[in-house]
C-alpha positions in Angstrom: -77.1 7.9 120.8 -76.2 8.3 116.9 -78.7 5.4 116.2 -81.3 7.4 117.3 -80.1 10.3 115.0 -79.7 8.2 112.1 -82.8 9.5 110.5 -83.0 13.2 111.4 -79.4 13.7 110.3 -79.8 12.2 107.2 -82.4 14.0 106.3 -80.6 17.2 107.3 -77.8 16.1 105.1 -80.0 15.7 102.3 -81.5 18.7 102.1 -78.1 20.3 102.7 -76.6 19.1 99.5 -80.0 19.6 98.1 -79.1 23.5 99.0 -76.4 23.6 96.9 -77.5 22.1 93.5 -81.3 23.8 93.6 -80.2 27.4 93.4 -77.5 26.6 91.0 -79.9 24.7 88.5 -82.6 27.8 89.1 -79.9 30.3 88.4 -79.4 28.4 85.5 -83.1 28.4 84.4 -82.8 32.8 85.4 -79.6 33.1 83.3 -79.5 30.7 80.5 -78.1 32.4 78.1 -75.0 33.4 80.9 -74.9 30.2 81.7 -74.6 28.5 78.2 -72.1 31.2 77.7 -69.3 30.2 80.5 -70.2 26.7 79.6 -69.2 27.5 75.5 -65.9 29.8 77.2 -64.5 26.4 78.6 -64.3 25.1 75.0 -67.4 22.8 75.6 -69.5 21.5 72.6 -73.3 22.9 72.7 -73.2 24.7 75.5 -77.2 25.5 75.4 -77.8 21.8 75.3 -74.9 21.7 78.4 -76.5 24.5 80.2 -80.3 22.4 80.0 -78.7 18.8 80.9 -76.9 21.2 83.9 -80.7 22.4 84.7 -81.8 18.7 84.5 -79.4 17.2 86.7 -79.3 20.0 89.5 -82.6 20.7 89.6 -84.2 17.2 89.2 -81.4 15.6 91.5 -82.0 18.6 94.6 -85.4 17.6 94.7 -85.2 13.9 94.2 -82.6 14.7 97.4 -85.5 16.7 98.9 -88.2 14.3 98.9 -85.6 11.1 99.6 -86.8 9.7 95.8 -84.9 7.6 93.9 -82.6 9.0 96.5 -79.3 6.7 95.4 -79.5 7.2 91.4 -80.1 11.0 92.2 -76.9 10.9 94.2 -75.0 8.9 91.7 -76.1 11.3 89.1 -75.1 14.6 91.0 -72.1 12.7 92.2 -71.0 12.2 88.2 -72.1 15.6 87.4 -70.0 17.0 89.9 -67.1 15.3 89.3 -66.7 16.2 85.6 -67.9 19.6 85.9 -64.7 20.0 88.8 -62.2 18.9 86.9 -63.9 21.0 83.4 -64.8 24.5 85.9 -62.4 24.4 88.2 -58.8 23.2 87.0 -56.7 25.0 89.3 -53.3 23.7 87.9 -54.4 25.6 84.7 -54.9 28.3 85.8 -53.1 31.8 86.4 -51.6 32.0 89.8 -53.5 34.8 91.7 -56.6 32.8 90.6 -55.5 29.2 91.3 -56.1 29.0 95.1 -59.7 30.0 94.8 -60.2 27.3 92.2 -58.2 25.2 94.3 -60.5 25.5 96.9 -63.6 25.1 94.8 -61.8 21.8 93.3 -61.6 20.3 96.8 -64.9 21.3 98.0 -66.5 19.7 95.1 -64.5 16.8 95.7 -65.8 16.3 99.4 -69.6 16.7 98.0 -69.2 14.4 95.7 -68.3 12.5 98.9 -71.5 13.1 100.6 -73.5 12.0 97.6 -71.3 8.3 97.6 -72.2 7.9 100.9 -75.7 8.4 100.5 -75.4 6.3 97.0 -74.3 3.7 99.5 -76.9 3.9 102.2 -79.8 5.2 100.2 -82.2 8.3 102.1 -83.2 7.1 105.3 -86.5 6.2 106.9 -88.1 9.8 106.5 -87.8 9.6 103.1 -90.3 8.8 99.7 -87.8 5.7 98.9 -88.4 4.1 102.8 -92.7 4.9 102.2 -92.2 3.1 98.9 -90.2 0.0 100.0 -92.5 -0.4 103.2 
């Protein structure tokens, strides 16, 4: 039975992780100069030039994860992206108390999506998917 779902649900996957990074990168693009702000408050060199390679990565990567292109560097990519940004954004042990379980929880989530993109670093996009057309 899974066998036969192999393709639909990795699509789905996809373009559910896909759903978290595109909005983010087009908020981004809508609120640079916010964006290069809270990126300059956590002590970060450049944040403008932060707040574009942010735009680069989230954007570019959601749709490379859209289309199933270069499917397991776009992966990789968010998957590094993700996990420096966690542990810069969302240091819950540094932290004042009343603020460190939400962070906590952010820390964690970010840590199981940068999950999901290893797995499909590992198994690349599936047959519906740009990279399958190309390799056919």
């Amino acid at each position: 039975m899974f066998a036969s779902l192999q393709n639909p649900l990795t699509l789905v996957g996809r373009l559910l992780l896909a759903l978290l990074f595109l909005p983010a990168g087009i908020g981004k693009i809508t609120g640079f100069a916010g964006a290069a702000g809270y990126i300059g408050s956590k002590g970060l060199p450049m944040p403008e030039l932060g707040a574009a390679l942010a735009i680069v990565v989230e954007v570019g990567g959601a749709l490379a994860l859209i289309a199933g292109f270069g499917t397991r560097f776009a992966a990789l990519a968010l998957a590094a992206f993700t996990l420096v940004a966690t542990f810069v954004f969302h240091n819950f042990w540094g932290v004042p108390a009343d603020q460190a379980m939400m962070q906590q929880l952010m820390f964690y989530k970010n840590i199981a999506v940068v999950g999901g993109l290893l797995v499909l670093v590992a198994h690349g996009a599936g047959a519906w998917s740009v990279d399958a057309r190309r390799h056919a």
